[in-house]
C-alpha positions, -999 to +999 in steps of 0.1 A: +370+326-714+345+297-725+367+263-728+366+232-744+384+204-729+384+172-742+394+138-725+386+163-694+373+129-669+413+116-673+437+117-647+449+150-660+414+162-665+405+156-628+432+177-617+428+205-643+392+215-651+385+223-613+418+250-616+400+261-646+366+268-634+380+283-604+399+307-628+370+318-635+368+303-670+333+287-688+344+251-691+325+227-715+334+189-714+329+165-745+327+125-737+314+091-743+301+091-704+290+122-680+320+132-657+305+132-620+319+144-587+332+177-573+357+185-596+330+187-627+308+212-606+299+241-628+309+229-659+288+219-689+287+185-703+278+174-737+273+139-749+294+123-782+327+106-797+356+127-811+346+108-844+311+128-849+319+162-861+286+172-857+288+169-824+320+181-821+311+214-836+282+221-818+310+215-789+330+238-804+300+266-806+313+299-787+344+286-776+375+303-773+400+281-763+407+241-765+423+221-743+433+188-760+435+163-735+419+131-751+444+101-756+449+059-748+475+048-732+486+012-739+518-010-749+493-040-767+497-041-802+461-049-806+455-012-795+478+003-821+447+010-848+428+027-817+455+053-808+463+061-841+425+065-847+424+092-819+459+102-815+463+114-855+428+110-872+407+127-846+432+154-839+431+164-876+392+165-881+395+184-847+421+210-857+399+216-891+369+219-868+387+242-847+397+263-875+364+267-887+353+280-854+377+308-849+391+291-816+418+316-805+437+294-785+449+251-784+468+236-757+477+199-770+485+175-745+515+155-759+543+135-737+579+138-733+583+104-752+575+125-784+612+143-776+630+125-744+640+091-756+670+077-759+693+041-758+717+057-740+724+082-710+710+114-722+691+148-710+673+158-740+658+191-744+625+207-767+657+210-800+662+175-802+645+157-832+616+134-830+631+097-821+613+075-846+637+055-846+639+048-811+602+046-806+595+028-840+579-002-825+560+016-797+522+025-812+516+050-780+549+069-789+551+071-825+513+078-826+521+107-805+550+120-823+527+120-859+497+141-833+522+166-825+537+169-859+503+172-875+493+199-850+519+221-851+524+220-887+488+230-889+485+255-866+511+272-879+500+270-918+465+279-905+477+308-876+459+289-849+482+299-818+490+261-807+511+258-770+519+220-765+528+204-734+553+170-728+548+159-690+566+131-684+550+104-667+519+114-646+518+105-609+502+116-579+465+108-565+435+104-586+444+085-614+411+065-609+416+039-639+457+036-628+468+043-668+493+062-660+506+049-625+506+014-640+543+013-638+537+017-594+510-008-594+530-036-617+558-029-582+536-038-557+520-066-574+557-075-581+554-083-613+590-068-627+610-097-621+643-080-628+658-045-623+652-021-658+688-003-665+673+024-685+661+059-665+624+073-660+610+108-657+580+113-638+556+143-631+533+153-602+496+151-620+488+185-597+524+205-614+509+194-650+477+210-639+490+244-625+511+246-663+484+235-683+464+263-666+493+288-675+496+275-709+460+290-718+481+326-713+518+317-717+542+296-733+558+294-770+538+296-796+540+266-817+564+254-792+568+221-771+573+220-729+587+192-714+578+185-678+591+158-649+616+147-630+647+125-636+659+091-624+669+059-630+645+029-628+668+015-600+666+047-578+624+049-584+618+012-572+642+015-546+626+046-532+591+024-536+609-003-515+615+016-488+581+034-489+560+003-491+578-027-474+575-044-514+610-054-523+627-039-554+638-062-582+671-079-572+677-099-605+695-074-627+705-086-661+724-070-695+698-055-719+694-080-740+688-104-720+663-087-699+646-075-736+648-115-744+633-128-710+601-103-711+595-120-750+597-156-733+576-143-706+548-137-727+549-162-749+548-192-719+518-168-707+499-173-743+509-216-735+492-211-704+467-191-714+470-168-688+480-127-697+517-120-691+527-099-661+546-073-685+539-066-721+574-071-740+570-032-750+575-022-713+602-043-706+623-026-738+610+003-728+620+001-694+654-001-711+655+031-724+661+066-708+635+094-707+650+119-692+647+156-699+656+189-690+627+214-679+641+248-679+620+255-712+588+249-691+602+263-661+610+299-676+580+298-698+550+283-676+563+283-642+563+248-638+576+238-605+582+200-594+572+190-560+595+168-539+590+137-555+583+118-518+552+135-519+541+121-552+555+089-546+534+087-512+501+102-525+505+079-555+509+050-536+481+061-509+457+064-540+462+030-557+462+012-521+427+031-513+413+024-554+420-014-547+403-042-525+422-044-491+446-069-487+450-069-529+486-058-527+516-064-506+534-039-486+533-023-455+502+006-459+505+016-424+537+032-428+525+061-456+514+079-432+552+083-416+570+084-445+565+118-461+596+133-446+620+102-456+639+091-484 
């Protein structure tokens, strides 16, 4: 089947389009900047922004399926214009692009923050309802919730079979501009002064991957997929404490306060003119529980989660080797050792 992916040179991307080629599949890649390395051999590359639907439809000439894989990732309210820009605007001129084309096939890449967030101690599944509420004040979230609403209502109007995917956060190696592992690299610069009381979700990049590649034959139609693995914030840093040497947060405070302390953190940052260690967004969100159940994506795309030590230790291993040496604290020598632990 001849593919196009876009936002293919991601973290996700890296990991995917080599399990696509090596399906056998005609892969075309659209970008701002050529995708080198290993993992783009034999695919075909074409130059241009998600904005110029000229270029997107010469993109778009011959294919079959989509992979929609473009998206920002950021907790600066500054960036809020730019992810709604790609997140909801691009998506719809792309939908109306791919309809024109006769695409038989779009697998969207959303997140389980579109469906598993909530204030308090909670599994959520694929039936429960889209937490604006919750996420009102987060642009990455509630930019991704309007994405998958707009896409599936379309698809559906328009009979374009749609499969979307929600991994949870990504982890694992290769996550080259460390987007998405920026919660594991804020740990070992230690910049979370106190302990989050919420609870995180958290998915091997290389899992993603294998379902994505299912999703281009499986999965529910017009249907969402979450994807990760539970815990709480306490349980992830201590497990990063033990793997690393860097110690977790021992200042544990109610909520509110912790909420309050991240807002007074920024704002003696702006005095000093210096950026704050943690945006105020990821402190509240760090407050909050994203936890989800993944039978949904289990049964229908055979996703299977690795032990997380592995992901933990490959994460870490990546971000130590991406950075200068002697950048980060911690013990690196002991990686190695430490895939059999706890």
């Amino acid at each position: 089947m001849k593919l196009l992916v876009t936002g293919g040179t991601g973290f996700l991307g890296t990991h995917l389009v080599p399990k696509l080629v090596a399906a056998g599949h005609t892969v075309r890649l659209i970008g701002r900047s050529r995708p080198t390395g290993p993992a783009y051999a034999g695919t075909e590359y074409i130059a241009g922004d998600l904005k110029d639907r000229d270029t997107v439809r010469r993109a778009l000439d011959g294919v079959e399926g989509v992979y929609h894989l473009a998206g920002l990732v950021s907790f600066q309210p500054k960036d809020a214009r730019k992810m709604f820009e790609l997140h909801v605007d691009s998506t719809r001129e792309l939908l109306r692009d791919v309809r024109e084309a006769g695409v038989k096939r779009v697998v969207l890449a959303s997140t389980s923050g579109t469906t598993a967030v909530s204030k308090e101690e909670a599994v959520l599944d694929e039936s429960a309802d889209y937490p604006i509420t919750v996420v009102a004040r987060w642009p990455y979230y509630i930019s991704k919730i309007y994405e998958e609403k707009l896409a599936l209502e379309y698809c559906r109007k328009h009979a374009i079979p749609l499969v979307v995917l929600n991994p949870s956060l990504l982890m694992g190696p290769g996550d080259d501009r460390l987007s998405s592992t920026w919660t594991v690299v804020k740990f070992l610069n230690r910049e979370i002064p106190a302990m989050p009381g919420g609870g995180i979700s958290f998915v091997d990049v290389r899992d993603a991957a294998e379902a994505f590649l299912q999703a281009l034959t499986r999965g529910e139609l017009y249907g969402r997929h979450l994807m990760g693995v539970n815990m709480t914030t306490r349980e992830f840093f201590e497990r990063l404490e033990r793997l690393t040497g860097v110690a977790a947060p021992r200042l544990r405070l109610p909520k509110q306060v912790n909420i309050l302390g991240g807002q007074l953190l920024e704002r003696w940052a702006k005095l000093r003119g210096t950026p704050a260690p943690l945006d105020p967004q990821e402190v509240e969100i760090g407050e909050h529980y994203f936890w989800l159940d993944a039978a949904k994506a289990q049964a229908e795309l055979g996703f299977h989660a690795r032990d997380v030590q592995e992901t933990l230790v490959d994460t870490v291993k990546h971000i130590y080797a991406k950075l200068p040496p002697g950048s980060l604290p911690g013990t690196k020598g002991r990686l190695g050792d430490l895939r059999e632990g706890t």
